[in-house]
C-alpha positions as CSV (number, residue, x, y, z in Angstrom):
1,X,55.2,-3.9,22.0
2,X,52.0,-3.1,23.7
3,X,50.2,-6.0,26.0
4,X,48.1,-8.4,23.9
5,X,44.5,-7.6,23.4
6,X,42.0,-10.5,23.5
7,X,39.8,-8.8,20.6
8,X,40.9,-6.4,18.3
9,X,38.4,-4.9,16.2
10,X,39.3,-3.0,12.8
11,X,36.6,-0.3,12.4
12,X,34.8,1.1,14.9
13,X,31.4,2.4,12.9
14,X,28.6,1.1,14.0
15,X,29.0,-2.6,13.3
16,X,32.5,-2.7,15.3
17,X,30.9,-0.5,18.0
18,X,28.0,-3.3,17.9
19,X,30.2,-6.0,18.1
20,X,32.4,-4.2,21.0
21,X,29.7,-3.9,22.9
22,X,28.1,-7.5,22.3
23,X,30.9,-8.8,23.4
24,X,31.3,-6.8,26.9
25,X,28.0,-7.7,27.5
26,X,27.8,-11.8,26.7
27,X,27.4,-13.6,29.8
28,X,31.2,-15.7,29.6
29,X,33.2,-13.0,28.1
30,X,35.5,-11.4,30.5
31,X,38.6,-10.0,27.9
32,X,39.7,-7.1,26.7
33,X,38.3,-5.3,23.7
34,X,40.3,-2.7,21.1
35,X,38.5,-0.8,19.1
36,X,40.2,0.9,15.8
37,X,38.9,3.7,14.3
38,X,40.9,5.9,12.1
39,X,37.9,8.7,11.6
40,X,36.9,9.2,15.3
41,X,35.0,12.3,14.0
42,X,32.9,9.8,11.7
43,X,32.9,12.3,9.3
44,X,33.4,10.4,6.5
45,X,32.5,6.8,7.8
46,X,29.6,4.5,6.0
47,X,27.4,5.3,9.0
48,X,27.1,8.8,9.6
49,X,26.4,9.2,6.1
50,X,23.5,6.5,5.3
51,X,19.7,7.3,5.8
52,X,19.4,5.3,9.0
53,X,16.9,2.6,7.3
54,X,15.2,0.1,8.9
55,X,12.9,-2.4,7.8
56,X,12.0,-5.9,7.0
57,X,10.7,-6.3,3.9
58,X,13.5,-8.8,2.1
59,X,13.0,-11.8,1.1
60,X,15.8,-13.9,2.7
61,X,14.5,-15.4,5.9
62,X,17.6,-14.7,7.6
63,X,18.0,-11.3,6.4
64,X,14.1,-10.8,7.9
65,X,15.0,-12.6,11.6
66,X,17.9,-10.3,11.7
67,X,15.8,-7.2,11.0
68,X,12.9,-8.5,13.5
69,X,15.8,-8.1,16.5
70,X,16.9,-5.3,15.1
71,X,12.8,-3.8,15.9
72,X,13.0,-5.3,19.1
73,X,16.7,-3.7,20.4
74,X,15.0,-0.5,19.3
75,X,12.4,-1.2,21.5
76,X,14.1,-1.2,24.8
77,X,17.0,0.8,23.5
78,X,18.1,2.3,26.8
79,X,18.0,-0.9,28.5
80,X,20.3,-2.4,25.7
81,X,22.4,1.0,25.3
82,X,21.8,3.4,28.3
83,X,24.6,4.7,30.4
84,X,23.9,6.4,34.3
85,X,20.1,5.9,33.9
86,X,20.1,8.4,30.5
87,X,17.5,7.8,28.0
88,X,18.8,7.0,24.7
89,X,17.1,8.6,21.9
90,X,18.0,8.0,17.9
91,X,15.5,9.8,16.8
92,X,12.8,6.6,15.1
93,X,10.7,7.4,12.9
94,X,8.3,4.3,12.2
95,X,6.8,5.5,9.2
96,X,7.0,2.4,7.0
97,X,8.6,1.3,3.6
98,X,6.8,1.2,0.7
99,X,8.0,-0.7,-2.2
100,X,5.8,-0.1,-5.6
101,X,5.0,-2.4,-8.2
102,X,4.2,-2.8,-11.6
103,X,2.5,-6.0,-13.6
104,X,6.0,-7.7,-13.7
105,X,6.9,-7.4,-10.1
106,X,3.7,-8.8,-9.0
107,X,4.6,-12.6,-8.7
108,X,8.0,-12.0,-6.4
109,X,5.7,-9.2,-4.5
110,X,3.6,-11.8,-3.7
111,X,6.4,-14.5,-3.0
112,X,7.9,-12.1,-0.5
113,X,5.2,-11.2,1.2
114,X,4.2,-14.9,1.7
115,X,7.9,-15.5,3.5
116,X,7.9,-12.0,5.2
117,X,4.1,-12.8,6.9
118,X,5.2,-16.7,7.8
119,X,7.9,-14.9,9.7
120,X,6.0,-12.5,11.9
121,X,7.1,-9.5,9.7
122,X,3.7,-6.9,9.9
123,X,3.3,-6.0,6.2
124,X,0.1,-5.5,3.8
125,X,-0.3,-5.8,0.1
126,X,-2.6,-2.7,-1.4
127,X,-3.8,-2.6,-5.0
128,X,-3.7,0.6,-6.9
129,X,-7.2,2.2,-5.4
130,X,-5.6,1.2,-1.5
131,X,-2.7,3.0,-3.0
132,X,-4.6,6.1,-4.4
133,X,-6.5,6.3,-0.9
134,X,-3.3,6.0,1.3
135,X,-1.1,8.3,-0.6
136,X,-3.4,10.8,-2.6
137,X,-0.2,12.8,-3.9
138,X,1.1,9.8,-5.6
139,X,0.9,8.8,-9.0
140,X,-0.4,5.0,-9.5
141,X,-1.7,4.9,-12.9
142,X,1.3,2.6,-13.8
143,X,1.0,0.7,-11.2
144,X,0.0,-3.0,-10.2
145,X,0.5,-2.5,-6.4
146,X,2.4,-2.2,-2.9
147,X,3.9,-3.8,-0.4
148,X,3.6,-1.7,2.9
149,X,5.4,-2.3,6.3
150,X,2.8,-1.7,8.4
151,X,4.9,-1.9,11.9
152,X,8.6,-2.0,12.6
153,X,9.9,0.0,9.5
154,X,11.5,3.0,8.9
155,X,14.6,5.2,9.4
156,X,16.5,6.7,12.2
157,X,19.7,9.3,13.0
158,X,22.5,6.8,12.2
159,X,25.3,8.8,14.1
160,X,23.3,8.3,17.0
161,X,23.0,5.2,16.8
162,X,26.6,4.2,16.3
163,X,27.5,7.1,19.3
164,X,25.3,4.7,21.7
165,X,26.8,1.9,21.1
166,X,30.3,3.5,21.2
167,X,29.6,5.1,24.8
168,X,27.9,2.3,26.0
169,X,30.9,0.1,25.4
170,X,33.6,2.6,26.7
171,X,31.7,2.6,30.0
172,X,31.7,-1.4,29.6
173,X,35.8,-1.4,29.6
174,X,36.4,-1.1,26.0
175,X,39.0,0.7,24.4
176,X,38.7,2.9,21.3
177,X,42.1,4.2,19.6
178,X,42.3,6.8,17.2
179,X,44.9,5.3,14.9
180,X,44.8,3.3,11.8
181,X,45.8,-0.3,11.4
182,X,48.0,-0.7,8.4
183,X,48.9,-4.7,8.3
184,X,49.0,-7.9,10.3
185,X,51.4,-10.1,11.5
186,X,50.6,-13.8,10.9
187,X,51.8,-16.8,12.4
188,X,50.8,-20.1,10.8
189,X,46.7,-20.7,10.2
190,X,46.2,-17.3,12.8
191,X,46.9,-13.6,12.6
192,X,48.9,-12.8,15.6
193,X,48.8,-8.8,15.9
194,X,47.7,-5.6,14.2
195,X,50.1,-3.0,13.1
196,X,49.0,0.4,13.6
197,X,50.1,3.6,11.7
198,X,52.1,4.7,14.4
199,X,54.2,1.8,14.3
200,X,52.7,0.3,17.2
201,X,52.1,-3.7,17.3
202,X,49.0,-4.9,19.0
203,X,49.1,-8.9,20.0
204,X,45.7,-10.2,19.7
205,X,43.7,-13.5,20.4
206,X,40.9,-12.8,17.9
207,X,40.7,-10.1,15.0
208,X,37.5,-8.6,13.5
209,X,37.2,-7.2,10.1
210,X,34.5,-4.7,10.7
211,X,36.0,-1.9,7.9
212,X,33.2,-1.3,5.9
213,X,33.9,-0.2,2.6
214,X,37.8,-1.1,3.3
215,X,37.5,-4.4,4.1
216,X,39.1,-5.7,1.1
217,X,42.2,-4.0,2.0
218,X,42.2,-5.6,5.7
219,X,41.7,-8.8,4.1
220,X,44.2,-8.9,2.3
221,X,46.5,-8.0,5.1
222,X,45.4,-11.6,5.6
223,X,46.6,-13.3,2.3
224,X,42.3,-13.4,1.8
225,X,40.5,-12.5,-1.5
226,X,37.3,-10.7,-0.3
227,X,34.7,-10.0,-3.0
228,X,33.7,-6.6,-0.9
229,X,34.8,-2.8,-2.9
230,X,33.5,0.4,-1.8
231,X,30.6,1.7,-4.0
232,X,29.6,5.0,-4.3
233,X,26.1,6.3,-3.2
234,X,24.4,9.8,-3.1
235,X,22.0,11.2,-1.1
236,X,20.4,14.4,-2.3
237,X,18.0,16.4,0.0
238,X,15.2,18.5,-1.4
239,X,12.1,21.1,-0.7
240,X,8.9,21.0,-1.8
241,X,6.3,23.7,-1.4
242,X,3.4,21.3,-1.4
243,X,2.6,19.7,1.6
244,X,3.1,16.3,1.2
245,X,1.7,14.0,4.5
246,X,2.1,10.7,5.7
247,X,4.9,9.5,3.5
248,X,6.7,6.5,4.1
249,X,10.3,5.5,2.6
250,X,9.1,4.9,-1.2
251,X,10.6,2.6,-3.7
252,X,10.0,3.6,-7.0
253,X,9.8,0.1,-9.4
254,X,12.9,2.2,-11.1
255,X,15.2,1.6,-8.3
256,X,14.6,5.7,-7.3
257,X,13.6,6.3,-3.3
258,X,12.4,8.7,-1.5
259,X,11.1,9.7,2.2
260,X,10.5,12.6,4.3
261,X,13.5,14.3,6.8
262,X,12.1,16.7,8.7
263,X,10.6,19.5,6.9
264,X,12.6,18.1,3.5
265,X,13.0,15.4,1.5
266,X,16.0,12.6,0.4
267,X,15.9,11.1,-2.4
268,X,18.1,8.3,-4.2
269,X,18.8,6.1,-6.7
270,X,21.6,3.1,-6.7
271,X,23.3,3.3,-10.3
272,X,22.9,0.0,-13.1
273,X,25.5,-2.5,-11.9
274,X,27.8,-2.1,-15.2
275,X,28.2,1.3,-14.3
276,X,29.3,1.0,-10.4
277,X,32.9,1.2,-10.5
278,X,34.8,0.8,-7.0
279,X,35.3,4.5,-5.8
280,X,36.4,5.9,-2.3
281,X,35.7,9.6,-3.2
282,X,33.1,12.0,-2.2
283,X,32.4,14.0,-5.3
284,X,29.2,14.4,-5.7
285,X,27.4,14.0,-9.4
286,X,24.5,16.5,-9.8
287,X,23.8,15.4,-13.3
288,X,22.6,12.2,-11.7
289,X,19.6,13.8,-9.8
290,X,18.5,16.4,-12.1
291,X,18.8,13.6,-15.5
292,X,17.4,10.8,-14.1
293,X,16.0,10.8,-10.2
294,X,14.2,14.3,-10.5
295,X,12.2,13.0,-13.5
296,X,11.1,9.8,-11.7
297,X,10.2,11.6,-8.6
298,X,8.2,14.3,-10.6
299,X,5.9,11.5,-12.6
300,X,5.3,9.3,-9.5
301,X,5.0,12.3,-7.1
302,X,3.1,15.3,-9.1
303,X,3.9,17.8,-6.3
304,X,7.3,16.9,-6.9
305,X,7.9,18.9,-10.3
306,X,8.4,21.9,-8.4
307,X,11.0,21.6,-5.6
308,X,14.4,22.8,-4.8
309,X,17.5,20.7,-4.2
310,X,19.1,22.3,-1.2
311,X,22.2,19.5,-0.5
312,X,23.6,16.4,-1.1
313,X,26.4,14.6,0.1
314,X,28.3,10.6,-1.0
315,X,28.6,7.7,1.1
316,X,29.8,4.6,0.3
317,X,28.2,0.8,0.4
318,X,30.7,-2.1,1.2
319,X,29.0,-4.3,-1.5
320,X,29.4,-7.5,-1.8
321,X,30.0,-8.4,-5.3
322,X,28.6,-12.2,-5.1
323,X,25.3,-11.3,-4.0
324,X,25.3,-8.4,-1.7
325,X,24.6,-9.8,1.1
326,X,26.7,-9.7,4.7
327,X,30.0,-12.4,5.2
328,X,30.0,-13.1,8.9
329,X,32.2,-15.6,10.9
330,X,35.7,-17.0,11.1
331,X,37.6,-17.8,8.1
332,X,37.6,-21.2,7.5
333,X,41.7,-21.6,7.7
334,X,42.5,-18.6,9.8
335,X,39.9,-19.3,12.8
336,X,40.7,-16.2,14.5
337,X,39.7,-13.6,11.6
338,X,36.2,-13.0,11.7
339,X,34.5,-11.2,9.1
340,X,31.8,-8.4,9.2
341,X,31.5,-7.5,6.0
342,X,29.8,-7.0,2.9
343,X,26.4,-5.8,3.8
344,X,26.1,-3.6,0.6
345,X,23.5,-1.0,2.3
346,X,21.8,-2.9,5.4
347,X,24.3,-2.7,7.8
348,X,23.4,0.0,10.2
349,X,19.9,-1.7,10.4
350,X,21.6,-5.1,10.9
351,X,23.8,-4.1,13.6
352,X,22.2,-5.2,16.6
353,X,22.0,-8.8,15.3
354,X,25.3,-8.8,13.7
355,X,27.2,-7.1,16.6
356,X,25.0,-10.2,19.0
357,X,26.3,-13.0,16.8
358,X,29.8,-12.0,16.5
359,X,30.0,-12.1,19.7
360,X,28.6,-15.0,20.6
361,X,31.1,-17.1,18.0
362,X,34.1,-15.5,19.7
363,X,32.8,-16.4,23.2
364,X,31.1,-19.4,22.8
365,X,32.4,-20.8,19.5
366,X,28.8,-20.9,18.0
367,X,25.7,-18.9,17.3
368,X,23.2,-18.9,19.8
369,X,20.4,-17.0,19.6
370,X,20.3,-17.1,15.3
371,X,21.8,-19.2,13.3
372,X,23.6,-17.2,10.3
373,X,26.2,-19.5,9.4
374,X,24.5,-19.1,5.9
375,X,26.3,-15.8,5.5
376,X,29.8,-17.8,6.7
377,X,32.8,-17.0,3.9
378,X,32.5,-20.6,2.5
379,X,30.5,-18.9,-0.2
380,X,33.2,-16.7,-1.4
381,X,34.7,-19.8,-2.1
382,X,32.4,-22.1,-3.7
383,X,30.5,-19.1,-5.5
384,X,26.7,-20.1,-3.9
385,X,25.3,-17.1,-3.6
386,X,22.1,-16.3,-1.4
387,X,19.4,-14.4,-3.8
388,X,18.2,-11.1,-2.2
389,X,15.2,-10.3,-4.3
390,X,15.2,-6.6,-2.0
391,X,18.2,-4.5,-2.2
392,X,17.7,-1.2,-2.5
């Protein structure tokens, strides 16, 4: 039996690496962190394979203060993250979201805009002529209007992102193993250690489900029902031989999105909800793109009837099936099983504030510096869910 850990953590993507490295670095904390990670190439973890989005454009105000932290972390980055003085670069591109409306989706445009603006968030509404000005390659005879993040929105290199926080919390003091946790060991109203494949045991004050689209499995380890399966996204990247400037990350009123990587494109499209069956595969379906995204993209993008689809790749959401939103904080019986789970697309842009308030309920037995008990797991239980009008 190895010594007992003070924190174990269960998944070291980029919300565990958040959260490991909150903790080192919370004024009170002095104990040991454990990270687990069974992929330590990241190869085929939630994070390396998402488009890196960032923005705040949703309409839950707690969903919107945790993406306005998230702008600001990126702001001073290398303060937060550097290690020896080295600049820490992920590669930001503030280029905007752009969500696109028709008459129907005018109201809760509006409604969103009205919370988003009360909160600080720097967005404008544009009407189709501000949209045919902006984006003169676009399409917008079918549409009513925009909502535009004008500041503080748009995507960076994910892997890097989680690699910063992982090196910056190995030169903190914390651990990461390559090995896979496989079941707990509970004692009374508290899990007591992790069992790793290996057949190690690893004592531990407090454990933290941060497994993405496993953490399901982990909770059950627990004797907990958790609403979270892994869902199945693709990401196709394409060429197009017109030139196509100043392009922000586009939502089509379809559900189809789009933005600029370099000198290609990706483009996307999250399937109806009755056919999004739990799936932890990475086969790839190419009849989805050229049936039903290609045709969207060619009639809101003209330019876009003529490209070339040059790769694509799977990754999967841990969605929350209640309302796809994160579950964060203890369990309400087993106070020293917190959850991290559930984000259903956002969590790489709600890292920062997610890995910050774990952190603080583990050191200081409350949020500090935002309150999120909202997103505690009492809602699991009593079914209120929090409407998300944005989820992409």
């Amino acid at each position: 039996m190895e010594a007992t850990r003070d924190v174990v953590i269960v998944g070291g993507g980029v919300i565990g690496s958040s959260i490991a490295y909150f903790l080192k670095a919370t004024p009170g904390f002095s104990g040991t962190v454990t990270v687990l990670e069974r992929d330590p190439s990241y190869e085929f973890g939630s994070t390396a394979r998402s488009w890196g989005g960032i923005r705040q454009q949703f309409s839950t105000p707690e969903n919107i203060l945790v993406s306005r932290f998230t702008q600001e972390f990126l702001g001073q980055i290398t303060r937060y993250l550097g290690v020896d003085d080295v600049p820490v670069d992920v590669s930001y591109h503030e280029q905007g979201y752009l969500f696109l409306a028709e008459d129907r989706h005018i109201p809760r445009l509006y409604s969103n805009n009205a919370i988003q603006r009360s909160l600080g968030v720097n967005v404008g509404l544009l009407d189709p002529d501000d949209l045919a000005r902006g984006f003169p390659w676009m399409n917008v005879a079918d549409l009513a209007g925009g909502s535009l993040g004008l500041s503080g929105e748009g995507w960076l290199d994910a892997y890097s992102l989680n690699q910063a926080f992982r090196k910056k919390a190995i030169s903190l003091g914390v651990s990461y193993l390559a090995r896979e946790a496989v079941g707990f060991e509970c004692d009374r109203n508290r899990v007591s250690a992790v069992l790793l494949d290996d057949g190690t045991r690893l004592g531990a004050g407090h454990v933290v489900n941060a497994a993405g689209p496993a953490a399901a499995i982990v909770a059950r380890w627990a004797g907990i029902d958790l609403p979270v399966r892994p869902r199945k996204r693709f990401a196709y990247s394409f060429s197009c031989r017109t030139e196509i400037t100043g392009c922000p990350l586009v939502i089509d009123p379809s559900g189809v999105h789009f933005r600029p990587e370099g000198r290609q494109f990706l483009a996307g499209c999250s399937p109806d909800p009755n056919n999004d069956p739990d799936c932890t595969d990475f086969e790839i379906d190419y009849g989805w793109f050229e049936e039903h995204i290609w045709p969207i993209l060619a009639h809101r993008v003209p330019a876009f009837e003529a490209i070339k689809l040059e790769n694509a790749w799977a990754g999967h959401y841990a969605y929350n099936t209640l309302d796809q939103n994160a579950v964060l904080g203890p369990h309400p019986e087993i106070r020293n099983f917190y959850f991290a789970n559930g984000f259903s697309g956002h969590g790489l842009q709600q890292s920062p504030a997610v890995g910050r308030a774990i952190a603080e309920l583990i050191t200081y037995g409350q949020y500090r510096s935002l309150d999120l008990s909202r997103f505690s797991f009492d809602r699991m239980v009593t079914g209120d869910a929090i409407s998300e009008h944005n989820i992409v």
